[in-house]
Residue frames relative to the residue before (quaternion, step in Angstrom):
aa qw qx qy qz dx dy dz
X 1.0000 0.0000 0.0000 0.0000 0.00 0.00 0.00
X 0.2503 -0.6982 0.6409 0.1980 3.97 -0.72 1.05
X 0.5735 -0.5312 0.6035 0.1572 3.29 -1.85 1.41
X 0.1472 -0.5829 0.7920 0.1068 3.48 -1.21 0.58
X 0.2991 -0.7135 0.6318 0.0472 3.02 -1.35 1.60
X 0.1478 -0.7534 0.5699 0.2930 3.69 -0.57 0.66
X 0.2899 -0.7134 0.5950 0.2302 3.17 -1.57 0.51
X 0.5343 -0.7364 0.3690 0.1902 2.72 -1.69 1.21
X 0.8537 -0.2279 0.2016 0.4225 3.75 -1.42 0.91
X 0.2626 -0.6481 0.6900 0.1869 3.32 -1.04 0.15
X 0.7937 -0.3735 0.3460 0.3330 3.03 -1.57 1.05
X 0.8796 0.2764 -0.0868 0.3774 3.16 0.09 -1.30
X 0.4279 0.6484 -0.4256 0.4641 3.68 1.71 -0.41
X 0.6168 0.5567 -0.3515 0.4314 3.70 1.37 -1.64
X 0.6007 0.6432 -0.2868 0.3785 3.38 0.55 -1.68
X 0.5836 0.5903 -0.2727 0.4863 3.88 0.90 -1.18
X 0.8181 0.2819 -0.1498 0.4783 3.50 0.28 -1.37
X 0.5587 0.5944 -0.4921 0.3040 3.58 0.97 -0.27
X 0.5595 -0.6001 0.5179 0.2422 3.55 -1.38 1.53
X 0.9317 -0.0315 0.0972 0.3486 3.47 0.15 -1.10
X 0.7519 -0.3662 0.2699 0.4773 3.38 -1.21 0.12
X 0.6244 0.5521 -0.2850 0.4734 3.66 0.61 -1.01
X 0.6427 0.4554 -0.2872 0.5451 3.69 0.59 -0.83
X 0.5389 0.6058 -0.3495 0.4695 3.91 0.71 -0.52
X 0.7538 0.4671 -0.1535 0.4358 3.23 0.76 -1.41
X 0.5866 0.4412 -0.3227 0.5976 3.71 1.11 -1.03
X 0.9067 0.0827 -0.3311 0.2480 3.41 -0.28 -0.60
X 0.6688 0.3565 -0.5950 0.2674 3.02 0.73 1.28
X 0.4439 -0.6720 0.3186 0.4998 3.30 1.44 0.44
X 0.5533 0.6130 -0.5258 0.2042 3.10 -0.46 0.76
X 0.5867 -0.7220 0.3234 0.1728 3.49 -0.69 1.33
X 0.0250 -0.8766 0.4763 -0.0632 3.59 -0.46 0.77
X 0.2951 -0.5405 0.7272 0.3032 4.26 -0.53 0.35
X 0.5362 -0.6294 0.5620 0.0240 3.42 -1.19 1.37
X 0.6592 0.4970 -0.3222 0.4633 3.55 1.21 -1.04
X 0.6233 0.4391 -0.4493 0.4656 3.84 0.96 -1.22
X 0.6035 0.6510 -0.3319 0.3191 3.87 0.86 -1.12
X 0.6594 0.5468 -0.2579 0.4468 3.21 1.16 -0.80
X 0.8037 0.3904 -0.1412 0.4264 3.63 1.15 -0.94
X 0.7692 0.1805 -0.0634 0.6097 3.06 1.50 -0.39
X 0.1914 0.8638 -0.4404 0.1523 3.50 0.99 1.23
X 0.5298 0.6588 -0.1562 0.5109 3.26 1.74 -0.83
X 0.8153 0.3166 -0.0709 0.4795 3.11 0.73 -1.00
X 0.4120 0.5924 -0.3637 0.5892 3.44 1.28 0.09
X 0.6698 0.3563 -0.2919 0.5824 4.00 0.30 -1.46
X 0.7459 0.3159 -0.4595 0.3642 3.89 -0.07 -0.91
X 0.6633 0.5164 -0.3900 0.3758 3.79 0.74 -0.56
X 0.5165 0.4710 -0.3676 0.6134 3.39 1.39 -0.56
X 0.6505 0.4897 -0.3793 0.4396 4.11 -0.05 -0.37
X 0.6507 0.4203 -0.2708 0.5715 3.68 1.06 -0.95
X 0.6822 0.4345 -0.4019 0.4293 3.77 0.69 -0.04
X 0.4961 0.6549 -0.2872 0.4924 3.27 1.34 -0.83
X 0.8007 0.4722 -0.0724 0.3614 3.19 0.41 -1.38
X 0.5308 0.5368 -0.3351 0.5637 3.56 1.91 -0.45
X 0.6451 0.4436 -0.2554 0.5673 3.91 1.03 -0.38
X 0.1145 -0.6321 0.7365 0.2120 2.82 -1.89 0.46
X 0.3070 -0.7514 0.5832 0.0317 3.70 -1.50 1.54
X 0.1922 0.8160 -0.5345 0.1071 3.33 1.22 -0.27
X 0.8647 0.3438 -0.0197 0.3656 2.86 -0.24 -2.38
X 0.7404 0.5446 -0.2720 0.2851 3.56 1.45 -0.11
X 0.5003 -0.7384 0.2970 0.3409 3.26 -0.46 1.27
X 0.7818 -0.5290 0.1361 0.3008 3.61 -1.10 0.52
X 0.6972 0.5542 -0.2101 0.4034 3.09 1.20 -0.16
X 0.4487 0.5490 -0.2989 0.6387 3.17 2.01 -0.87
X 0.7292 0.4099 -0.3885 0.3863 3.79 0.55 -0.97
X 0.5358 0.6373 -0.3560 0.4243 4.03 1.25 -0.82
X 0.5761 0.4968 -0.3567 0.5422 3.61 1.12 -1.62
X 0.6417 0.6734 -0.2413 0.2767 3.88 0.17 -1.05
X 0.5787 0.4709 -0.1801 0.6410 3.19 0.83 -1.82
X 0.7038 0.5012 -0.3851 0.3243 4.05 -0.18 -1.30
X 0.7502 0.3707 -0.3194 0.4448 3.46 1.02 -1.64
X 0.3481 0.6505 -0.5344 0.4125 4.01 1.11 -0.49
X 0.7820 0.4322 -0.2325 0.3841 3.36 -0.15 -2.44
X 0.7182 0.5404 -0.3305 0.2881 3.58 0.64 -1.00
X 0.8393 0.2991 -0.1385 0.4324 3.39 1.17 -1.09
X 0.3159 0.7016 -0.4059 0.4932 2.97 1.58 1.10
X 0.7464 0.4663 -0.1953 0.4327 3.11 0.87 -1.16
X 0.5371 0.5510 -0.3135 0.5565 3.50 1.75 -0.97
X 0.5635 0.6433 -0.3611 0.3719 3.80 1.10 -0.65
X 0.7526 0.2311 -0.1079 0.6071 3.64 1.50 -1.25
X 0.4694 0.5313 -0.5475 0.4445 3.73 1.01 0.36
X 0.8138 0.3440 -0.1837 0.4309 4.24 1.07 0.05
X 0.5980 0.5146 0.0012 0.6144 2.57 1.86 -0.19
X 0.0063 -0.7258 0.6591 0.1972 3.80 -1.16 0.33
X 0.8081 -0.3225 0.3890 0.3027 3.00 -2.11 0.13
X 0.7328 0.3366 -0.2900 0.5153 3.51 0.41 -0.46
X 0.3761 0.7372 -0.4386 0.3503 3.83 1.33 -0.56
X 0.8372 0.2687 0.0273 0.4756 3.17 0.86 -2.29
X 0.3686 -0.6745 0.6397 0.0054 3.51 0.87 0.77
X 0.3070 0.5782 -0.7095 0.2608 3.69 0.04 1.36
X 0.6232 0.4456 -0.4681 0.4404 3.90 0.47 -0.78
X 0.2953 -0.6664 0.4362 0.5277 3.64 -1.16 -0.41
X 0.3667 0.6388 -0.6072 0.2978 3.78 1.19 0.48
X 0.5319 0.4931 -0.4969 0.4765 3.81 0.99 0.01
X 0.7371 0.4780 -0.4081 0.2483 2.79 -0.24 -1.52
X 0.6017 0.5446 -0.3151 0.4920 3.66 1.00 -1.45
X 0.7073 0.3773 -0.4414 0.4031 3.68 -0.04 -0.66
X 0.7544 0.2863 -0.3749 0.4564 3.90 0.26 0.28
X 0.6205 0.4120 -0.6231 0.2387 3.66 0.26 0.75
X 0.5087 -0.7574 0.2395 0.3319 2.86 -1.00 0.28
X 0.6352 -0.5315 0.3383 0.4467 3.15 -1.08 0.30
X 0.7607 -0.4522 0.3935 0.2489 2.57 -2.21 1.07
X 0.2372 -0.7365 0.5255 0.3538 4.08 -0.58 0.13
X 0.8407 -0.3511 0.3410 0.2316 2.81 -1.67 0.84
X 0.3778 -0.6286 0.5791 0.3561 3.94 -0.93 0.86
X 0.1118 -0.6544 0.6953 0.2756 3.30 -1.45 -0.13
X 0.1507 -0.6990 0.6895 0.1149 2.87 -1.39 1.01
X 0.5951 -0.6430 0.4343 0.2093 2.97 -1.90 0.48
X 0.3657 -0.7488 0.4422 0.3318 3.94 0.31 1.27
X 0.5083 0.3995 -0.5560 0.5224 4.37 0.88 0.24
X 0.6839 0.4129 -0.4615 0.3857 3.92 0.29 -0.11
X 0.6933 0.5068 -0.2337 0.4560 3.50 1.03 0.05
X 0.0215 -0.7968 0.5795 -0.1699 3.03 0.93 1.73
């Protein structure tokens, strides 16, 4: 009887199931300060997702796609290692916190008996 070998996950299957920002980083090895990770974990994965998402990996075998993901994950992080969260206004709770406010009614001082 012949063994069926299973193959293992793609890159990006892993990437799917990973829980958290930290897990991003292991499997793609790349090195991070835990403190920037801590403040700007969110925004790292969505900037890394918007780089992803400028490419197409289809046609690319798994390793070309791993090498990918790493430079994405990498120059994301270089993106918030100069940079803050509110800088890059990716959430829209940023964006909203810089328009400006609405102006002021004016009332008419004869309605203000």
């Amino acid at each position: 009887m012949k063994e069926t070998k299973m193959s293992e996950p793609s890159i990006l299957e892993q990437l799917k199931k990973a829980s958290c920002a930290e897990e991003f980083f292991a499997l793609l090895g790349v090195d991070y300060d835990p403190k920037v990770v801590n403040v700007a974990r969110l925004h790292i994965l969505r900037r890394m997702g918007q780089y992803l998402f400028s490419e197409d990996l289809c046609e690319l075998d798994d390793a070309t796609v791993t090498q990918r993901c790493k430079d994405f994950l990498e120059r994301a992080y270089q993106d918030f290692l100069t940079s803050t969260p509110i800088d890059e206004r990716l959430f829209k709770v940023h964006k909203d916190a810089v328009k400006p406010a609405a102006p002021p009614s004016l009332v008419q001082l004869n309605v203000l008996k």
